[in-house]
C-alpha positions as CSV (number, residue, x, y, z in Angstrom):
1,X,-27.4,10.2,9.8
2,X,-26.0,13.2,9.3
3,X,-23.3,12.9,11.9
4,X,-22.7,9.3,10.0
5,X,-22.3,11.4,6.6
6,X,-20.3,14.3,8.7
7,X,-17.7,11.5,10.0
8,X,-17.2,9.8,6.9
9,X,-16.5,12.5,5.1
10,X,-14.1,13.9,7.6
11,X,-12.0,10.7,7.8
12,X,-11.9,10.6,4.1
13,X,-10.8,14.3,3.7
14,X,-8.3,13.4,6.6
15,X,-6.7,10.6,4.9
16,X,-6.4,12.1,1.7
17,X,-4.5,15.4,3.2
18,X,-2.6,12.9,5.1
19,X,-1.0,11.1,1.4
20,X,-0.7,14.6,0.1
21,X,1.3,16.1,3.3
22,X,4.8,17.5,2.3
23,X,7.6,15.1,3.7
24,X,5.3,12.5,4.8
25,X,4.8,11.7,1.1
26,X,8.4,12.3,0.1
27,X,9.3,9.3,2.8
28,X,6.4,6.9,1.0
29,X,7.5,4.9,-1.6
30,X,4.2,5.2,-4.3
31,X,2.9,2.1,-5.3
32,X,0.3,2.1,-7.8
33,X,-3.5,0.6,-8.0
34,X,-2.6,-0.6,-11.1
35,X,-1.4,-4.4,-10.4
36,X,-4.2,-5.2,-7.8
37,X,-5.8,-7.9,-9.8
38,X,-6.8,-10.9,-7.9
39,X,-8.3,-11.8,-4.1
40,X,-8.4,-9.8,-1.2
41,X,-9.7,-10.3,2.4
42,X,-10.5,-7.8,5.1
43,X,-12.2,-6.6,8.0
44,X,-13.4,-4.0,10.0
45,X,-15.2,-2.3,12.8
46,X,-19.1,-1.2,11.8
47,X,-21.6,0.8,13.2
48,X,-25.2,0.7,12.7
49,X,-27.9,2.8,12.4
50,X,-31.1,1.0,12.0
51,X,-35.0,2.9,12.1
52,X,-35.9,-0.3,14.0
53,X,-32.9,-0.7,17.0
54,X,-33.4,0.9,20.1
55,X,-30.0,1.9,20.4
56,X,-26.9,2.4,17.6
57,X,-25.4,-1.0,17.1
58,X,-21.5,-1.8,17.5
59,X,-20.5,-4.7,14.7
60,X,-17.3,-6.3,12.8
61,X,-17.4,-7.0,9.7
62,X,-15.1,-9.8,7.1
63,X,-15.4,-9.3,3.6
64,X,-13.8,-11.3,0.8
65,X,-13.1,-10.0,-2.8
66,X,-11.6,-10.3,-6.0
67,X,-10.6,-7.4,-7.8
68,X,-10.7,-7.7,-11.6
69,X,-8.7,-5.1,-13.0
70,X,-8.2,-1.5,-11.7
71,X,-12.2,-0.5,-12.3
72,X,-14.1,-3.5,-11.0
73,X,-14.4,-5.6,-8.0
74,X,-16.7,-8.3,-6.6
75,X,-17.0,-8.6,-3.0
76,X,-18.7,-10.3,0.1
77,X,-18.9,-9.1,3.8
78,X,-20.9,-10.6,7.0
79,X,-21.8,-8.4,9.3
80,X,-21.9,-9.7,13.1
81,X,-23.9,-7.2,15.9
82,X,-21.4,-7.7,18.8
83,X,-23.9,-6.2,21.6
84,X,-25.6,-8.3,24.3
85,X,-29.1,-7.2,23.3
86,X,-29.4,-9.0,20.1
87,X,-28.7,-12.7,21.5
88,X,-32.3,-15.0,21.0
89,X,-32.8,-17.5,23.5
90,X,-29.9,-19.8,23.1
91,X,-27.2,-17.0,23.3
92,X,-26.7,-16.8,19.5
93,X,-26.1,-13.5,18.1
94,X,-29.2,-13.1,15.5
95,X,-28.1,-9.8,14.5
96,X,-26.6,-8.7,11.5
97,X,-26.2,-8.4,7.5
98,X,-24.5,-10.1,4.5
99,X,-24.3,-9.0,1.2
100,X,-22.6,-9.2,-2.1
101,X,-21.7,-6.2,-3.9
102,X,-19.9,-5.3,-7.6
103,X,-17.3,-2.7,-6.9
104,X,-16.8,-0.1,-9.4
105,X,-13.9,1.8,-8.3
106,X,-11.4,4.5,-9.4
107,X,-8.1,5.7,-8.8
108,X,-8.1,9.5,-7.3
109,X,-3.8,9.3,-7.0
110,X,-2.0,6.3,-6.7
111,X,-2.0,6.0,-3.0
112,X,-6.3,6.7,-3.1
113,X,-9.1,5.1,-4.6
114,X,-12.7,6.3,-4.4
115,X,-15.6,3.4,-4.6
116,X,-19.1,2.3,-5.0
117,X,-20.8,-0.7,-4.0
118,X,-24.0,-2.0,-5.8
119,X,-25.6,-5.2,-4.6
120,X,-27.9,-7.2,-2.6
121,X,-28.1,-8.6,0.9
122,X,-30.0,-10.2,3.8
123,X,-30.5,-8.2,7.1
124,X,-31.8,-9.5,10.2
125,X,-32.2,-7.8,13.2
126,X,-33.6,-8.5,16.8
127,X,-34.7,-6.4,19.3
128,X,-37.5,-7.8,21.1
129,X,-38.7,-9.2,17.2
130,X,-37.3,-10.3,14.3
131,X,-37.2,-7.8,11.0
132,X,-37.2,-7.8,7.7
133,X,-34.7,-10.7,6.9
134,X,-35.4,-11.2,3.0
135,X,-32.9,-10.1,0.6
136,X,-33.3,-6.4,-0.4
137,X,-31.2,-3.9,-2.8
138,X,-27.9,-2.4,-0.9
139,X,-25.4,0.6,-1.8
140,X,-23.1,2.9,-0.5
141,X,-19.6,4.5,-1.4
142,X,-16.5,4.8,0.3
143,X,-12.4,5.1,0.0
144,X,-9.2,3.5,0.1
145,X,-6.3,4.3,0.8
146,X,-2.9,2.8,0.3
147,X,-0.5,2.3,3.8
148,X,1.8,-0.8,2.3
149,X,2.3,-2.3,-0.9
150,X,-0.1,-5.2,0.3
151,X,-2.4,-3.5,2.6
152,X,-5.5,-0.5,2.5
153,X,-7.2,0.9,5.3
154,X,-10.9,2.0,4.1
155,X,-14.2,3.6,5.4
156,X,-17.3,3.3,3.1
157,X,-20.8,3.5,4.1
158,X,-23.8,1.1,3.1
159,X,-27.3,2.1,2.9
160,X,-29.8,-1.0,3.0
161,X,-32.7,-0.5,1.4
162,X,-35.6,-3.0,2.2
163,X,-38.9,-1.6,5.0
164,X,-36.6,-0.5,7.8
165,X,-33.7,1.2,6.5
166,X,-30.3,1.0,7.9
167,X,-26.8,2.9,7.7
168,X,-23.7,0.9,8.2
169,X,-20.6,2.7,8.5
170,X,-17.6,0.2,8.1
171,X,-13.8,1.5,8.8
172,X,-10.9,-1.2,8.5
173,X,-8.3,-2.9,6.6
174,X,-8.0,-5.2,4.1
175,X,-4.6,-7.7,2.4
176,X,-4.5,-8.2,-1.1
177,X,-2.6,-11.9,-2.0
C-alpha cells in the first residue's frame, strides 16, 4: 500500500513540475478548466491490490462522465482483471469492479485539477472462490492534468470498502466532446 501511495504521489508531483517547467510551459498554449461542461469518456491501465488475491492484479479500466460545471462531475468506470487466473470455467473473466462516483473537483492552475471520488460499486473477485460481490461504499482522490485542449491524462486511486478491502490504482487518459 504504501508503495501504491509512494507512486501516486510521485507521478502527481512529477506532472505538476512538468506544467510548471520554464520553456516547456512558455511553448503550451493554456487552456482553462473552465468550459469543460458536458461528457467525457476514458480509459486506463489499473492495478490492484486486493487482501483476498494471491497475487497483485493487472486491469483496464473505461469510464464515462459528465462534468457539470468546473466543481462537480458524475462518473462510471468498469473495471476488467486482464490476468489468466481469474477466468471461471467457461473462460470468462469474472474479475473485476464497477462503480459510480460524484466527482468533486478543483482547479490547482489551469493546466491541473485535483479530485475526489465518492460513490458506490460492485466488486467481484475469483481466485479459487468468489468474494464479496454486493455493492459497498468506494473513494479515493486523484489528478488531472491538461496535455490538449480536448484531452487529460490522470492517476487517482480508489479504495473499496466492503469485507476484503482493495486499492486500485488507475493512470490514463480521458476526451472530453
Amino acid at each position: 500500500m504504501k508503495k501504491i501511495l509512494a507512486a501516486f504521489a510521485a507521478l502527481t508531483i512529477g506532472a505538476s513540475a512538468l506544467m510548471a517547467g520554464g520553456n516547456i510551459q512558455s511553448q503550451i498554449v493554456p487552456v482553462s478548466y473552465d468550459t469543460d461542461n458536458g461528457f467525457y469518456v476514458g480509459g486506463g491501465y489499473t492495478y490492484i491490490d486486493n487482501d483476498v488475491l494471491v497475487d497483485h492484479k493487472n486491469a483496464i479500466t473505461g469510464l464515462v462522465g459528465y462534468n457539470f460545471n468546473k466543481y462537480i462531475a458524475v462518473e462510471g468506470r468498469a473495471t476488467v482483471i486482464t490476468e489468466e487466473g481469474v477466468k471461471d470455467s467457461t473462460g470468462v473473466l469474472t474479475g473485476g469492479n464497477w462503480a459510480i462516483f460524484a466527482k468533486p473537483q478543483y482547479n490547482v492552475t489551469e493546466d491541473i485539477k485535483a479530485y475526489a471520488l465518492l460513490g458506490a460499486g460492485k466488486a467481484k473477485y475469483v481466485d479459487g472462490v468468489v468474494v464479496d460481490d454486493d455493492v459497498q461504499f468506494q473513494f479515493g482522490a486523484g489528478a488531472s492534468v491538461r496535455v490538449t485542449d480536448k484531452v487529460d491524462v490522470f492517476a487517482d486511486w480508489v479504495r473499496q470498502k466492503d469485507n476484503h478491502e482493495a486499492d486500485i490504482v488507475t493512470l490514463g487518459a480521458q476526451y472530453r466532446f
